[in-house]
TORNUZA-102139 format. One record per residue: x, y, z of N, C-alpha, C, O in turn; residue in three letters. Coordinates in steps of 0.02 Angstrom, whole numbers. Example, Ala and Ser with C-alpha at 12.3 -4.5 7.8 and 13.67 -1.06 7.14 Angstrom:
BEGIN
(doza (660; -284; 390); (615; -225; 390); (660; -165; 390); (712; -166; 423); "ALA")
(doza (642; -112; 354); (684; -53; 357); (645; 2; 394); (670; 57; 402); "SER")
This chain:
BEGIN
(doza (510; 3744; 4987); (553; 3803; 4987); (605; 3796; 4932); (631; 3742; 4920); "UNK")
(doza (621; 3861; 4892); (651; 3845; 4831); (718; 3913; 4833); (710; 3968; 4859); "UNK")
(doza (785; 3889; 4798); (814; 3931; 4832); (863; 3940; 4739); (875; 3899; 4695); "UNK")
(doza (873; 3995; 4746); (935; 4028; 4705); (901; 4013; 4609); (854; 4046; 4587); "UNK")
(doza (936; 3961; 4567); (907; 3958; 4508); (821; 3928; 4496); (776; 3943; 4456); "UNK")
(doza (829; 3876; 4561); (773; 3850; 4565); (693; 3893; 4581); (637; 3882; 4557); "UNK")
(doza (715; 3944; 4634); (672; 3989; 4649); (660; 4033; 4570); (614; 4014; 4534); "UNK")
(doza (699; 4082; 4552); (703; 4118; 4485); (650; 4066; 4449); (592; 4085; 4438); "UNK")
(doza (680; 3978; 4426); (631; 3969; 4382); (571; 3979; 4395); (533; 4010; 4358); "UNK")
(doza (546; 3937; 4479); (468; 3946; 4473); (423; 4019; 4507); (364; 4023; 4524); "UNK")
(doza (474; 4066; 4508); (448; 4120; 4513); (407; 4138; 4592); (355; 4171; 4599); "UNK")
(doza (447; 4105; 4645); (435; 4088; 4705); (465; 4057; 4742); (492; 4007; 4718); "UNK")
(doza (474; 4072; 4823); (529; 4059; 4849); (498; 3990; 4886); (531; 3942; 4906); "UNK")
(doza (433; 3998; 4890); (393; 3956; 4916); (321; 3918; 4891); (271; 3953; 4888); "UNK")
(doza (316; 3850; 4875); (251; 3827; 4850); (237; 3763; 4883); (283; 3725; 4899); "UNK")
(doza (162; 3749; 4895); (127; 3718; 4931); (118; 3642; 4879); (107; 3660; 4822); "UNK")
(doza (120; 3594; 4882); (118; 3494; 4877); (81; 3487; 4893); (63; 3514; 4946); "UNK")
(doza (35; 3437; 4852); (-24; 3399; 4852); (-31; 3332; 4848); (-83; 3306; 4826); "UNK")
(doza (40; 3285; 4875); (64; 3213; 4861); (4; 3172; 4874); (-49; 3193; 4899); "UNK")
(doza (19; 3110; 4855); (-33; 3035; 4889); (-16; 3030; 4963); (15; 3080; 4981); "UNK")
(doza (-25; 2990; 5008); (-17; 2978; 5078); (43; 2907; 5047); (38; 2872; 4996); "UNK")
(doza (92; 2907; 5095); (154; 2872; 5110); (210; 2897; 5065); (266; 2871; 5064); "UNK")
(doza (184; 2972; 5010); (230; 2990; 4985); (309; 2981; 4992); (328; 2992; 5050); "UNK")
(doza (365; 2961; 4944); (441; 2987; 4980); (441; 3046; 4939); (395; 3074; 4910); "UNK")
(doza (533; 3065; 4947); (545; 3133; 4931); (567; 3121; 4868); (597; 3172; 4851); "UNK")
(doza (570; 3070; 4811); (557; 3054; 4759); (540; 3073; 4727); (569; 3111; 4687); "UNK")
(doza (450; 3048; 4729); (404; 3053; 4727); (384; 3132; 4709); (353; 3144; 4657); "UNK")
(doza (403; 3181; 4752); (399; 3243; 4761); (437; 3267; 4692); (409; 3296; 4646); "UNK")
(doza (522; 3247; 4695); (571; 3264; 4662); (527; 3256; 4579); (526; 3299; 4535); "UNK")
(doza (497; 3196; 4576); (494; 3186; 4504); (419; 3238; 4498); (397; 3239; 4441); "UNK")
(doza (401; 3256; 4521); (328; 3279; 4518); (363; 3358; 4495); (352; 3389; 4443); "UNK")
(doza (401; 3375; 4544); (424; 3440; 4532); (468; 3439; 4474); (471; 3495; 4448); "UNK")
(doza (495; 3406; 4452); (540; 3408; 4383); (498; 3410; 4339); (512; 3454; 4298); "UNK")
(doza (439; 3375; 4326); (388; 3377; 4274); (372; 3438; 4252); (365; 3455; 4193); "UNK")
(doza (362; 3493; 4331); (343; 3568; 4315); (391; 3606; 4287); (382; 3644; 4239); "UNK")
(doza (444; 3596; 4315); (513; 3641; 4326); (576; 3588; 4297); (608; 3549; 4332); "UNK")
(doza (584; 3597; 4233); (643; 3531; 4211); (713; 3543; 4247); (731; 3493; 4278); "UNK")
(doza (763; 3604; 4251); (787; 3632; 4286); (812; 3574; 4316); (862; 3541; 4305); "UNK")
(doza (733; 3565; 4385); (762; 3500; 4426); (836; 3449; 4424); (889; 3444; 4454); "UNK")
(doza (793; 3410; 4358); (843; 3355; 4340); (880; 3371; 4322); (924; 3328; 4319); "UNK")
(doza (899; 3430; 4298); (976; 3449; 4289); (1028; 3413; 4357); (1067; 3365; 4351); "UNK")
(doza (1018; 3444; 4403); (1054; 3452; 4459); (1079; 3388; 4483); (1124; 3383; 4524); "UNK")
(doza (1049; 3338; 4455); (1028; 3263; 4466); (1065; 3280; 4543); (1064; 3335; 4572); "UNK")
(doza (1110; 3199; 4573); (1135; 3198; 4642); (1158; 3259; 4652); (1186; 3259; 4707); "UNK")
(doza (1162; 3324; 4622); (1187; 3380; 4650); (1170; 3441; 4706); (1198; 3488; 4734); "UNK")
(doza (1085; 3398; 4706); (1049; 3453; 4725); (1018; 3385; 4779); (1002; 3326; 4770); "UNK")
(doza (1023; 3443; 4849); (1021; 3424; 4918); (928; 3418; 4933); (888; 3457; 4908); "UNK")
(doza (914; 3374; 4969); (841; 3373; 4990); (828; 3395; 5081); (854; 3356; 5121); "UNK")
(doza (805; 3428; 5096); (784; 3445; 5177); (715; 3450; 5191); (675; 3488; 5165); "UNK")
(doza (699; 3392; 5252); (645; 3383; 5281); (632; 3396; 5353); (650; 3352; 5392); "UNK")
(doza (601; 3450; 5376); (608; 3496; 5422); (654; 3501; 5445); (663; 3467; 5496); "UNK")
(doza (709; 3543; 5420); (775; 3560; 5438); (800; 3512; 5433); (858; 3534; 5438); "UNK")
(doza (808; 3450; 5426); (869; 3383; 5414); (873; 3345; 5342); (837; 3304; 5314); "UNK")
(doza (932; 3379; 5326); (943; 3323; 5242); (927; 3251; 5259); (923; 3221; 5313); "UNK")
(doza (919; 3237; 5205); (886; 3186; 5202); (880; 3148; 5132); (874; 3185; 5083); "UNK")
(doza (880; 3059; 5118); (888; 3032; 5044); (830; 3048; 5005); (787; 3086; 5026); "UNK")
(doza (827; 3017; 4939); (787; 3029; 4898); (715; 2965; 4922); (661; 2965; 4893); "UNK")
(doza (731; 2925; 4967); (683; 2883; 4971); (653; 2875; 5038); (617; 2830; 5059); "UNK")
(doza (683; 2947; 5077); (638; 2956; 5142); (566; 2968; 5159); (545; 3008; 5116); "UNK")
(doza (529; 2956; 5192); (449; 2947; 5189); (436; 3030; 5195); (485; 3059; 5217); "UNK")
(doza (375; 3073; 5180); (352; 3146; 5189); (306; 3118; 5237); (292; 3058; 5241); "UNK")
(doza (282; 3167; 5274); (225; 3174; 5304); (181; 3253; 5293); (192; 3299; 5254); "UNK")
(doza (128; 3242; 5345); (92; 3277; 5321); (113; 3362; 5344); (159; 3364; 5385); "UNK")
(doza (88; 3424; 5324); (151; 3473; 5341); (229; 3492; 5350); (260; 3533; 5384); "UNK")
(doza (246; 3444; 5306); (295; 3406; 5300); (342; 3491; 5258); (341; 3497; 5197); "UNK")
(doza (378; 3545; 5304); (428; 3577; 5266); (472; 3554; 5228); (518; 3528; 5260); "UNK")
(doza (480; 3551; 5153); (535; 3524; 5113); (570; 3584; 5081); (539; 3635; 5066); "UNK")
(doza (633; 3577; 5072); (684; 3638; 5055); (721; 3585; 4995); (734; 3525; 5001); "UNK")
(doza (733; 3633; 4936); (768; 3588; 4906); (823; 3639; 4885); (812; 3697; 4867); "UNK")
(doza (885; 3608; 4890); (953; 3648; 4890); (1016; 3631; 4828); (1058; 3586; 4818); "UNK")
(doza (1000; 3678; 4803); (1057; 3685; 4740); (1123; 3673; 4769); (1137; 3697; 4824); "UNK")
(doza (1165; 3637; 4737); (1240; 3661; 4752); (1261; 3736; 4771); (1257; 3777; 4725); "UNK")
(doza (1284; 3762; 4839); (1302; 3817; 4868); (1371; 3846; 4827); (1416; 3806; 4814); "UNK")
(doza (1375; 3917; 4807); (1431; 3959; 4762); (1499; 3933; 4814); (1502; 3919; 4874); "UNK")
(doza (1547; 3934; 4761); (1627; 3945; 4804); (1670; 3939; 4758); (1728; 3954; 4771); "UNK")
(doza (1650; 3914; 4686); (1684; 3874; 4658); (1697; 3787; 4652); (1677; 3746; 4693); "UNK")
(doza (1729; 3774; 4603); (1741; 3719; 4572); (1740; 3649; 4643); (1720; 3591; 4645); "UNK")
(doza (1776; 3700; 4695); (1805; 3634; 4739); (1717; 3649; 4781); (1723; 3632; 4840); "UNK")
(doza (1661; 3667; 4770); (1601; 3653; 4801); (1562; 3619; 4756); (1501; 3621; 4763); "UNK")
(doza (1591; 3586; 4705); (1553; 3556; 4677); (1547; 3468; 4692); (1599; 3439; 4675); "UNK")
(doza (1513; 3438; 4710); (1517; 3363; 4703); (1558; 3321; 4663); (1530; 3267; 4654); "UNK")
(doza (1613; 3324; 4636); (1639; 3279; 4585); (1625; 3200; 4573); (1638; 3172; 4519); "UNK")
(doza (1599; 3171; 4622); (1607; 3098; 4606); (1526; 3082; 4640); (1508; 3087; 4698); "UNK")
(doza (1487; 3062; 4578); (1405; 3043; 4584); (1399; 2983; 4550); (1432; 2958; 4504); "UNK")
(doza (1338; 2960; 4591); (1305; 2911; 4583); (1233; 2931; 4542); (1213; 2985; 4563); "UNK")
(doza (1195; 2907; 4498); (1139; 2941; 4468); (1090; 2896; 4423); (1113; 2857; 4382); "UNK")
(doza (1040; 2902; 4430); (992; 2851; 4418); (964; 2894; 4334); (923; 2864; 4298); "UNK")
(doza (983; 2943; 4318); (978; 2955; 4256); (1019; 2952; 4226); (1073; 2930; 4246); "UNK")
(doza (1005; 2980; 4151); (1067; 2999; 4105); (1094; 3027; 4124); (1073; 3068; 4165); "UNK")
(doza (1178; 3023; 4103); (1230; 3063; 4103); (1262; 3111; 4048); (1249; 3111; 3988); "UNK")
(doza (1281; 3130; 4064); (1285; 3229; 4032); (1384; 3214; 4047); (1413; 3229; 4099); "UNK")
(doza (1414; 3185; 3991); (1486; 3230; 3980); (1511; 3272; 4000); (1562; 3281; 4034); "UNK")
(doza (1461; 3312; 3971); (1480; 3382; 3987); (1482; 3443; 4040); (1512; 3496; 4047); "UNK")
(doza (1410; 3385; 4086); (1420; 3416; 4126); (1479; 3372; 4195); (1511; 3408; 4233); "UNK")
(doza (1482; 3333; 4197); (1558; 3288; 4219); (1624; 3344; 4187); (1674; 3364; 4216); "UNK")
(doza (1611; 3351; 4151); (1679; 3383; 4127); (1690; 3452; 4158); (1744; 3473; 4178); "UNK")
(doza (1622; 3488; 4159); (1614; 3573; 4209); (1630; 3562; 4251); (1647; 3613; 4281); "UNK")
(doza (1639; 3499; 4288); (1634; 3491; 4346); (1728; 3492; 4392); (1730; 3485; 4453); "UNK")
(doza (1771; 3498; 4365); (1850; 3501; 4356); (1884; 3508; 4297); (1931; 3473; 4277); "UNK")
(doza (1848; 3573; 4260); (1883; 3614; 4189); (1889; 3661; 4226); (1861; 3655; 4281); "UNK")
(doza (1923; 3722; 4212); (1946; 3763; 4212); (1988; 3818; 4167); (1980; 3806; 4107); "UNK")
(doza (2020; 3861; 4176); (2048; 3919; 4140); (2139; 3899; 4168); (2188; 3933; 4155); "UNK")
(doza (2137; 3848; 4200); (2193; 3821; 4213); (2217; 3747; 4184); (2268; 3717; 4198); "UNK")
(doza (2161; 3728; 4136); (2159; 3652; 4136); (2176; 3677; 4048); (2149; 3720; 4014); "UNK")
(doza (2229; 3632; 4034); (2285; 3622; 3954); (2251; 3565; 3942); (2248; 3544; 3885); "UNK")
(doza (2230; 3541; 3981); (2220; 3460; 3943); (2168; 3423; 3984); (2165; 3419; 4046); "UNK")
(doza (2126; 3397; 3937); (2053; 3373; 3960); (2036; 3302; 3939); (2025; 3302; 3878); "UNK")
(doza (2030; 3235; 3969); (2026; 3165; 3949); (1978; 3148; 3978); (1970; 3156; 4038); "UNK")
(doza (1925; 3111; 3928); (1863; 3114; 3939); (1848; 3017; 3917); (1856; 2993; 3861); "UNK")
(doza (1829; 2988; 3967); (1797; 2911; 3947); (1753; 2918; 3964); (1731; 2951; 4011); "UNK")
(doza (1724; 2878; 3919); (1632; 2847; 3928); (1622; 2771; 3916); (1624; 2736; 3866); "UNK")
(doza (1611; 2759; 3982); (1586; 2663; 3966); (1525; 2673; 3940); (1495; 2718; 3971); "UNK")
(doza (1489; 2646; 3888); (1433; 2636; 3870); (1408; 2569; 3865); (1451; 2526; 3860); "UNK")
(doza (1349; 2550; 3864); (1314; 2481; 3862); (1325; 2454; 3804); (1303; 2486; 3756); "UNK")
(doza (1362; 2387; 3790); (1345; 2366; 3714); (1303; 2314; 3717); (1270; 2308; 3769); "UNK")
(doza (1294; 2272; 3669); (1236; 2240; 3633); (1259; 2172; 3648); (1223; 2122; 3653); "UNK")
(doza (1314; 2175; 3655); (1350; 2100; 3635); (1420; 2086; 3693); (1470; 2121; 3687); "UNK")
(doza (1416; 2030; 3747); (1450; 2039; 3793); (1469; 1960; 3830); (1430; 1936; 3870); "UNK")
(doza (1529; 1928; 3812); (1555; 1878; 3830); (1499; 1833; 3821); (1463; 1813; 3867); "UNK")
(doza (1493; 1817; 3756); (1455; 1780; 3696); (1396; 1774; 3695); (1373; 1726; 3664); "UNK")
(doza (1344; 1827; 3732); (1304; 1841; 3737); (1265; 1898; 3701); (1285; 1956; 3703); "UNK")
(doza (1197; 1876; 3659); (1168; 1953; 3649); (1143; 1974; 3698); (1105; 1937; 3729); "UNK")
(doza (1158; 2047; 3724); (1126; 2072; 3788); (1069; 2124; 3760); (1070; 2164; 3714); "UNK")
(doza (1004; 2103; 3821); (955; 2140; 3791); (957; 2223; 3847); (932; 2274; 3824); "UNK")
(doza (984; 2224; 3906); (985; 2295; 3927); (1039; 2271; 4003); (1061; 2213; 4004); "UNK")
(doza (1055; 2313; 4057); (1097; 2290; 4117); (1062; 2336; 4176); (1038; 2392; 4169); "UNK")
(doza (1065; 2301; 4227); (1030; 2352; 4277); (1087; 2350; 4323); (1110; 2294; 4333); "UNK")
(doza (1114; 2398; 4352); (1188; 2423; 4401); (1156; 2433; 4451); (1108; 2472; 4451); "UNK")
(doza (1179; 2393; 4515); (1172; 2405; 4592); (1231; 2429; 4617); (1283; 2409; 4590); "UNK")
(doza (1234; 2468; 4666); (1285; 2518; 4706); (1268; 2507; 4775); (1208; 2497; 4784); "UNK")
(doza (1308; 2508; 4831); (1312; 2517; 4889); (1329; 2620; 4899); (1379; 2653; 4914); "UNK")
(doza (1285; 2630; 4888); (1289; 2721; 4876); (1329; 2742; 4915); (1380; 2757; 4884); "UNK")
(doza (1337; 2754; 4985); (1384; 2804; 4998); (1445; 2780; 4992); (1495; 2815; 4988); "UNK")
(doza (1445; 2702; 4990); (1514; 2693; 5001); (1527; 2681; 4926); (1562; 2632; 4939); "UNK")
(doza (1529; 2683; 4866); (1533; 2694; 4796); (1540; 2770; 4793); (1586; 2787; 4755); "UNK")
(doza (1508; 2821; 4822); (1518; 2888; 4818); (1589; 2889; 4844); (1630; 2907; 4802); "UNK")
(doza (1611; 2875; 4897); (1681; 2895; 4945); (1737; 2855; 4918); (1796; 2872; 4923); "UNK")
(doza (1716; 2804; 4888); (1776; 2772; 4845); (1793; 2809; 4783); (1852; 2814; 4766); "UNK")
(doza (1746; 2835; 4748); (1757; 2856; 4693); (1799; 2936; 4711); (1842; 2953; 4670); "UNK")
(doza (1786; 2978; 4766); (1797; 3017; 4772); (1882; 3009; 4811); (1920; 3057; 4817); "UNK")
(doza (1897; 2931; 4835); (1959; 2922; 4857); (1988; 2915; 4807); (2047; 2931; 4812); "UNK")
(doza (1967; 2891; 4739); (2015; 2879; 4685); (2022; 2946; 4642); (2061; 2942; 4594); "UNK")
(doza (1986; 3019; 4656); (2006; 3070; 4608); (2058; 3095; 4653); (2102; 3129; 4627); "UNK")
(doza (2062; 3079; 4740); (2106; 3106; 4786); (2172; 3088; 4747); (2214; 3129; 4726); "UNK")
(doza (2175; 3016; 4739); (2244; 2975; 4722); (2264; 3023; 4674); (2317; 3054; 4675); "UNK")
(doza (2219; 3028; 4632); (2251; 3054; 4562); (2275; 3103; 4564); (2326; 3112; 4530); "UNK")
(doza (2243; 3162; 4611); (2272; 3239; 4630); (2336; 3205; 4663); (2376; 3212; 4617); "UNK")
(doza (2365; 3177; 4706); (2422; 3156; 4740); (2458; 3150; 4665); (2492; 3192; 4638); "UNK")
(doza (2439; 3080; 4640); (2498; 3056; 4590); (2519; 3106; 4525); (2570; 3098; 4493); "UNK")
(doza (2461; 3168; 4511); (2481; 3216; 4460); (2468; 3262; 4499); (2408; 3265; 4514); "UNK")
(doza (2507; 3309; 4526); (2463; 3360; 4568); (2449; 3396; 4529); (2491; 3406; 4485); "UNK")
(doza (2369; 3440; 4527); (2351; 3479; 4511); (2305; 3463; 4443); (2300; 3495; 4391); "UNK")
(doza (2275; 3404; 4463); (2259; 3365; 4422); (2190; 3349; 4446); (2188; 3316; 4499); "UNK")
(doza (2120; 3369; 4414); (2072; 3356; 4435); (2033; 3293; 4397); (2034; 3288; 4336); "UNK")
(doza (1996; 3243; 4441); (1956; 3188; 4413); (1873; 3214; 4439); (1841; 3237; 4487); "UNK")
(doza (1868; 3194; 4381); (1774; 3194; 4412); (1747; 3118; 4371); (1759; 3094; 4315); "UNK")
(doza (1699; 3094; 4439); (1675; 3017; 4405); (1602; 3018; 4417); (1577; 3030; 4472); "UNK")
(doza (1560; 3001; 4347); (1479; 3006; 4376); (1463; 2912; 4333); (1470; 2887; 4277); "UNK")
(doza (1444; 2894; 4390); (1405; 2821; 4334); (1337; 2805; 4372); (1308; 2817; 4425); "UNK")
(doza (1332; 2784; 4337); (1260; 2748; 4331); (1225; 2695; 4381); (1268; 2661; 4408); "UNK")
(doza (1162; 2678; 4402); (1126; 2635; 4440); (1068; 2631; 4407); (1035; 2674; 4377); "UNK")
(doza (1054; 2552; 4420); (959; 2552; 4400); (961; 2521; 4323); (1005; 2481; 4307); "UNK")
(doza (926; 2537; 4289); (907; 2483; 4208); (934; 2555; 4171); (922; 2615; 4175); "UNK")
(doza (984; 2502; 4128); (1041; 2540; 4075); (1003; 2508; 3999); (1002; 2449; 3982); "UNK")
(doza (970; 2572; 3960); (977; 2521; 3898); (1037; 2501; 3851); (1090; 2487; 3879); "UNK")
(doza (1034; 2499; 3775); (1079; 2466; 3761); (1119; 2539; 3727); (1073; 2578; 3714); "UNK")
(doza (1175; 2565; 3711); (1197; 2640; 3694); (1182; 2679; 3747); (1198; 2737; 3736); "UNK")
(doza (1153; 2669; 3809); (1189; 2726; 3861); (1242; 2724; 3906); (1266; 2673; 3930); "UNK")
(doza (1262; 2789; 3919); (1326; 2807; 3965); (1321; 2756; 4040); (1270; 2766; 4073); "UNK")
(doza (1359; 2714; 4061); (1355; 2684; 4116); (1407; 2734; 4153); (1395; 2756; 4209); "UNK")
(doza (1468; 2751; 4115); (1502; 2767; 4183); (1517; 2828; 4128); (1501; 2823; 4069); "UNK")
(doza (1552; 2889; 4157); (1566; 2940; 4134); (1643; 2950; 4165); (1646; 2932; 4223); "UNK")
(doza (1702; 2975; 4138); (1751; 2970; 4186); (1797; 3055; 4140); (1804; 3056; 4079); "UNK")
(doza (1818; 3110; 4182); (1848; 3165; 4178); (1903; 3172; 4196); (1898; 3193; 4253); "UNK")
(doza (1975; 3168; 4180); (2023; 3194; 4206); (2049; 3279; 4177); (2061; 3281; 4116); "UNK")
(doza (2054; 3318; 4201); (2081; 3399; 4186); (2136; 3393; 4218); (2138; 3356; 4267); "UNK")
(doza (2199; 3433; 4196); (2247; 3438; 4196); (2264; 3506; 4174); (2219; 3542; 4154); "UNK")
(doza (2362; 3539; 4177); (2379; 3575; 4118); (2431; 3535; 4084); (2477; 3571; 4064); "UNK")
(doza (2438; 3472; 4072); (2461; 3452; 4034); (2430; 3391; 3993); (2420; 3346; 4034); "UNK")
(doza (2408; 3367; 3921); (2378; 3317; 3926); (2404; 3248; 3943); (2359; 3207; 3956); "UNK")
(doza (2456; 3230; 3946); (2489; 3164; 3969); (2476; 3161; 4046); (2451; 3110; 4070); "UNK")
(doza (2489; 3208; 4080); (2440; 3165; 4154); (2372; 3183; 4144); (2337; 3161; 4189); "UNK")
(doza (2346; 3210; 4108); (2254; 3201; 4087); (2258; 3127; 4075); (2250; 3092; 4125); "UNK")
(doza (2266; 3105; 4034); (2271; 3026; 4008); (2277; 2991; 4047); (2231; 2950; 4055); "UNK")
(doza (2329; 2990; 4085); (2355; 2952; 4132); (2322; 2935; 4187); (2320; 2878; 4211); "UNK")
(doza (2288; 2994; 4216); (2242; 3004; 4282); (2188; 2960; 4253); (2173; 2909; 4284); "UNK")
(doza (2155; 2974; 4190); (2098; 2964; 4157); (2096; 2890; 4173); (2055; 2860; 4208); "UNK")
(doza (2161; 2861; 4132); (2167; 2779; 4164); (2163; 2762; 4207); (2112; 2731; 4220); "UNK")
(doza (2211; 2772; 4256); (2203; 2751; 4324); (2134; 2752; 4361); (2117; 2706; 4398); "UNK")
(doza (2095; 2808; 4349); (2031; 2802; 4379); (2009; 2747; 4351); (2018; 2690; 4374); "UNK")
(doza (1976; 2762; 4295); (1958; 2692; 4274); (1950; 2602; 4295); (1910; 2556; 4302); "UNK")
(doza (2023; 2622; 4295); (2056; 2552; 4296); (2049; 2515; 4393); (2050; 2456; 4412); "UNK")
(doza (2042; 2571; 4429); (2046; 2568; 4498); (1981; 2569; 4532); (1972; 2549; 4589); "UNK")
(doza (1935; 2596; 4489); (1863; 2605; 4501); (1847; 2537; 4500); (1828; 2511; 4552); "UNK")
(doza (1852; 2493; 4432); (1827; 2411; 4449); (1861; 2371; 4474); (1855; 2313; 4453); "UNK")
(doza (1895; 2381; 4512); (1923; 2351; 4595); (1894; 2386; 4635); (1868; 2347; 4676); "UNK")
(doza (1880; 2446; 4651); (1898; 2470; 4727); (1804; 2495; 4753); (1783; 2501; 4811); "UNK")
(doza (1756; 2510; 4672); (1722; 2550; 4701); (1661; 2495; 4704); (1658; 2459; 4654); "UNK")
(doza (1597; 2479; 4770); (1562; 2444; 4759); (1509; 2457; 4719); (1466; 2496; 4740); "UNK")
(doza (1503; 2424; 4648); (1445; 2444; 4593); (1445; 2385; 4567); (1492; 2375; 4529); "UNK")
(doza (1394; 2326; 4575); (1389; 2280; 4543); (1352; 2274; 4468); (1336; 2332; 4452); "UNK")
(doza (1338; 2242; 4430); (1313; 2233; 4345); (1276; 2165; 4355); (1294; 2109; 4373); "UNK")
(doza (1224; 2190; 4337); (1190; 2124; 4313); (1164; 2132; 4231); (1128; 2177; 4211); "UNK")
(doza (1191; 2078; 4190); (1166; 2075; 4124); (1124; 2043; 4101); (1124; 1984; 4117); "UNK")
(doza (1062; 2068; 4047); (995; 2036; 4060); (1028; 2025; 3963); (1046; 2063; 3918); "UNK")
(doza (1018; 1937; 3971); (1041; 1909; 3882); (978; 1908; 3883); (933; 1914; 3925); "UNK")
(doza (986; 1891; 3791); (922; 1832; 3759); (924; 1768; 3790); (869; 1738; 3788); "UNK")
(doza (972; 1737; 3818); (982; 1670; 3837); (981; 1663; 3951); (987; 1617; 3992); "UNK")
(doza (973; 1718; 3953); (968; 1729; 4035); (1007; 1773; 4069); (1060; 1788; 4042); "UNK")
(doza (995; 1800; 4126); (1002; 1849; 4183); (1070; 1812; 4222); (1069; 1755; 4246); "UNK")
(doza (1125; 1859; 4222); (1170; 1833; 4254); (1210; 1922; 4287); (1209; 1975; 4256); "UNK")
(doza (1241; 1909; 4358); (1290; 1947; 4365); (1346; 1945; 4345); (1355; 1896; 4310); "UNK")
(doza (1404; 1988; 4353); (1463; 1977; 4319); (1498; 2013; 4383); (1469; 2040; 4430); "UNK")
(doza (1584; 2005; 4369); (1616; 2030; 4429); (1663; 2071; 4403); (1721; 2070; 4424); "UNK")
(doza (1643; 2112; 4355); (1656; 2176; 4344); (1620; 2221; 4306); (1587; 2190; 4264); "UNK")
(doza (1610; 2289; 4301); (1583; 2312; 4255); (1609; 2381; 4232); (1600; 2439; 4251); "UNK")
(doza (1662; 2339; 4157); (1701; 2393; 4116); (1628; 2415; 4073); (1629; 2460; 4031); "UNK")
């Protein structure tokens, strides 16, 4: 079942799956993005339901198995997800849609990216593990802080999980404001509070061997 942009693209509100047996809803997800790119837009934005109950990306299908897949619902800005976890690339820009506005003077934008070369090591790529919901609710306690400490001050945080090569976005970080000095400011603090508070571990894969680390700027 396909609902709002998703329906429009494939020209139907409803279409019938032809998975392997022990299928998850993955599985499904990536099959249907292949048809309909759309999909991956939405990345963690877009909700999965298996006979009437949401449900993760790595829950088992069965057979007659009703699946609904659900766009982010209209209301505005504050219905949007701000703080994701995401096993693809990251999109700036779209982190940044995500708490801009016609009210926002000032916009501060970080990007951790992967480098090459990392506490005397050549690194050949990093794979990021997360404790998901609770990395989602931390991250989303630290854009709370920031609305407290600047009011009126929006953060949005999207980073990364899974095998990072070397030049991609690991973490993405948004502060909007109408002034830019608490843009900045917020911008830091998230940051800076995220590798304390939120659980996302790093493992770095060298030329010389596989090690974790106990942070990951």
């Amino acid at each position: 079942m396909l609902f709002g942009a998703l329906r429009e693209e494939a020209g139907a509100s409803e279409v019938e799956w032809t998975l392997p047996a022990e299928a998850r809803v993955v599985d499904l997800l990536q099959a249907v993005a292949h048809r309909w790119p759309s999909v991956a837009n939405w990345e963690d934005r877009l909700r999965v339901s298996v006979d009437l109950e949401i449900v993760s990306s790595e829950a088992a299908l069965h057979e007659g198995a009703e699946v609904a897949l659900l766009p982010p619902v209209a209301g505005g800005v504050g219905s949007v997800e701000t703080c994701t976890l995401s096993n693809r690339a990251l999109d700036p820009e779209e982190v940044a849609a995500r708490v801009t506005g016609d009210d926002t003077g000032g916009v501060v934008s970080f990007v951790g990216a992967v480098r090459n070369h990392s506490r005397g090591h050549d690194i050949e790529h990093l794979e990021y593990e997360a404790y998901p919901e609770m990395a989602v609710r931390e991250m989303q306690k630290i854009a709370e802080a920031a609305n407290e400490k600047w009011p009126g001050t929006r953060v949005a945080i999207a980073h990364r999980v899974g095998h990072l090569e070397i030049g991609e976005a690991a973490v993405v970080i948004v502060a909007a404001s109408k002034h830019r000095a608490e843009a900045f400011e917020a911008c830091r603090f998230a940051i800076d509070t995220l590798k304390v508070t939120v659980p996302i571990w790093k493992k770095e894969v060298a030329t010389g061997g596989t090690y974790w680390v106990d942070d990951h700027a």
